[in-house]
C-alpha positions as CSV (number, residue, x, y, z in Angstrom):
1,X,-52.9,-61.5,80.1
2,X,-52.4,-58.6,82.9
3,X,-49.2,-58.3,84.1
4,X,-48.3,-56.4,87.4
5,X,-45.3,-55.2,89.0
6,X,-44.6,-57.2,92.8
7,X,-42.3,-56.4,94.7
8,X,-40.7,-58.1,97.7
9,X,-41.6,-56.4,100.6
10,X,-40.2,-53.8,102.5
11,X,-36.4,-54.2,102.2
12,X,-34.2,-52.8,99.5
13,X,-33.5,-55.4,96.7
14,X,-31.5,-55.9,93.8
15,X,-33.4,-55.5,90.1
16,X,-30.6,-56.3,88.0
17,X,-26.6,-57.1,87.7
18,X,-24.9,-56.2,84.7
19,X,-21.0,-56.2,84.3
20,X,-20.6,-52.5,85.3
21,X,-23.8,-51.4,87.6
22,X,-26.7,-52.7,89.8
23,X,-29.3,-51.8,89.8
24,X,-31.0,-51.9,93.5
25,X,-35.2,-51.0,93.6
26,X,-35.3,-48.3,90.7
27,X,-31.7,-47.1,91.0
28,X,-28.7,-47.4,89.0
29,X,-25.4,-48.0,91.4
30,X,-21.8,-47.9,89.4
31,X,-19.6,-47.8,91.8
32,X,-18.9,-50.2,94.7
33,X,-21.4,-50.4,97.8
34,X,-22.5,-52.0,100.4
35,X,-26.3,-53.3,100.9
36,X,-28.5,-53.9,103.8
37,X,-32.2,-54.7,103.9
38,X,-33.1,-51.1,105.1
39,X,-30.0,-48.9,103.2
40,X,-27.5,-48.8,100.4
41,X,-24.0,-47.2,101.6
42,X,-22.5,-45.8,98.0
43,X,-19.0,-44.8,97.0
44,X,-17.8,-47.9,99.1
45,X,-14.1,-47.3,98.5
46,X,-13.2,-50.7,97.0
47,X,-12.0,-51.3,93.2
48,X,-11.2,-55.1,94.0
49,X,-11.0,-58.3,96.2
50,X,-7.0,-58.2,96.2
51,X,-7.6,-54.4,98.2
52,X,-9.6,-55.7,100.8
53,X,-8.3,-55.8,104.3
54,X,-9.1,-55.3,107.6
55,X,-9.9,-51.8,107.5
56,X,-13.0,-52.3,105.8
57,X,-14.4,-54.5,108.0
58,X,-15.7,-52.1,110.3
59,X,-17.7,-50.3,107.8
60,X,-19.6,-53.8,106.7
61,X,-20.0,-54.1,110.4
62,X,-21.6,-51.1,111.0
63,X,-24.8,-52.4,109.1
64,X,-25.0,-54.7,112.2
65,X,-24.8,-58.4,109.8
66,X,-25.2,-61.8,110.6
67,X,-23.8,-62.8,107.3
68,X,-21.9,-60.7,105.1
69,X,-21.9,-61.4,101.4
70,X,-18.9,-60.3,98.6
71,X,-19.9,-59.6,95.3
72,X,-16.2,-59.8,93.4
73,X,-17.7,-58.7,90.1
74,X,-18.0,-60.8,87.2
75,X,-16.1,-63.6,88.7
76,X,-15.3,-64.8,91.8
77,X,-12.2,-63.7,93.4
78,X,-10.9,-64.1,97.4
79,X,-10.0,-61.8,98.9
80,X,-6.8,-61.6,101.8
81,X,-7.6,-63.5,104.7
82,X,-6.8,-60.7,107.2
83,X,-10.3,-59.9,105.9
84,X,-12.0,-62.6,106.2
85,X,-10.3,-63.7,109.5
86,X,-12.1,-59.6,110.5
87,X,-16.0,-61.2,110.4
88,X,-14.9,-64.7,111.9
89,X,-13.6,-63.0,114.9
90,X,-16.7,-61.6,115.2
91,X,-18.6,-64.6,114.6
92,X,-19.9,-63.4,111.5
93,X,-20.2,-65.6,108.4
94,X,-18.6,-64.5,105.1
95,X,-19.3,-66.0,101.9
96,X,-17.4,-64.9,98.6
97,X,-19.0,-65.0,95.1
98,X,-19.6,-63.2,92.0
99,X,-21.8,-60.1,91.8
100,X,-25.0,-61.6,90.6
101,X,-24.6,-64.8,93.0
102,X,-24.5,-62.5,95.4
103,X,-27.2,-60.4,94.4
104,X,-29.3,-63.4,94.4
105,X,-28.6,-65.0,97.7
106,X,-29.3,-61.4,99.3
107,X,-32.6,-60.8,97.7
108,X,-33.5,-64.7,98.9
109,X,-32.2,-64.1,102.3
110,X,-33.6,-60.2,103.1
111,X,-36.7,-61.6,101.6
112,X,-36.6,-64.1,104.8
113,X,-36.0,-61.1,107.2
114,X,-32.2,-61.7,107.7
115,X,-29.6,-59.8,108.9
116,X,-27.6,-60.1,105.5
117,X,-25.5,-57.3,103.8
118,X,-24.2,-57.5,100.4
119,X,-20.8,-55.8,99.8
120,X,-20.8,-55.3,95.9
121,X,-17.2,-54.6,93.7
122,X,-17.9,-53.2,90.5
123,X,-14.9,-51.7,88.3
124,X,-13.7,-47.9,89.0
């Protein structure tokens, strides 16, 4: 049997969650980040849900989403809603889930040509 390596398509996309990384194409993130179809922002300043507020809502918005997704890490958390109340403002949609929920249900929706960014917490 021949096996071959797909991928799926032009848009960055997550390989693999594990409790401390992700790993997006070929590379190995370990800190928090944010994730659009066309480029990873790194060192995301974030360590947890409970830190989120409004002052991070500009850089999610800056990738230009229609839908934002939060990765909490291994289990879901909410954050404040000052921060969520930021995107529904906007008219953006926010959904909050664990890391590889999220990871999942961005690959499925930048594989559909979305405008969908990820924002991943993984522990300092």
């Amino acid at each position: 049997m021949d096996l071959s390596l797909e991928r799926p398509g032009d848009f960055l996309f997550v390989r693999r969650v594990a409790n401390n990384a992700i790993t997006v194409v070929d590379r190995e993130i370990t800190a928090s980040f944010l994730l659009a179809p066309e480029r990873a922002v790194e060192h995301w300043p974030v360590t947890s849900a409970a830190a989120l507020d409004e002052s991070q809502v500009d850089s999610i918005l800056a990738l230009k989403p229609e839908l934002v997704l939060l990765g909490t890490g291994t289990r879901q958390q909410f954050p404040p809603a000052a921060f969520l109340a930021g995107f529904l403002r906007r008219g953006i949609g926010v959904e909050v889930m664990d890391n590889a929920a999220a990871a999942r249900t961005y690959d499925l929706l930048a594989s559909e040509g979305r405008r969908v960014v990820a924002a991943f917490i993984l522990p300092a």
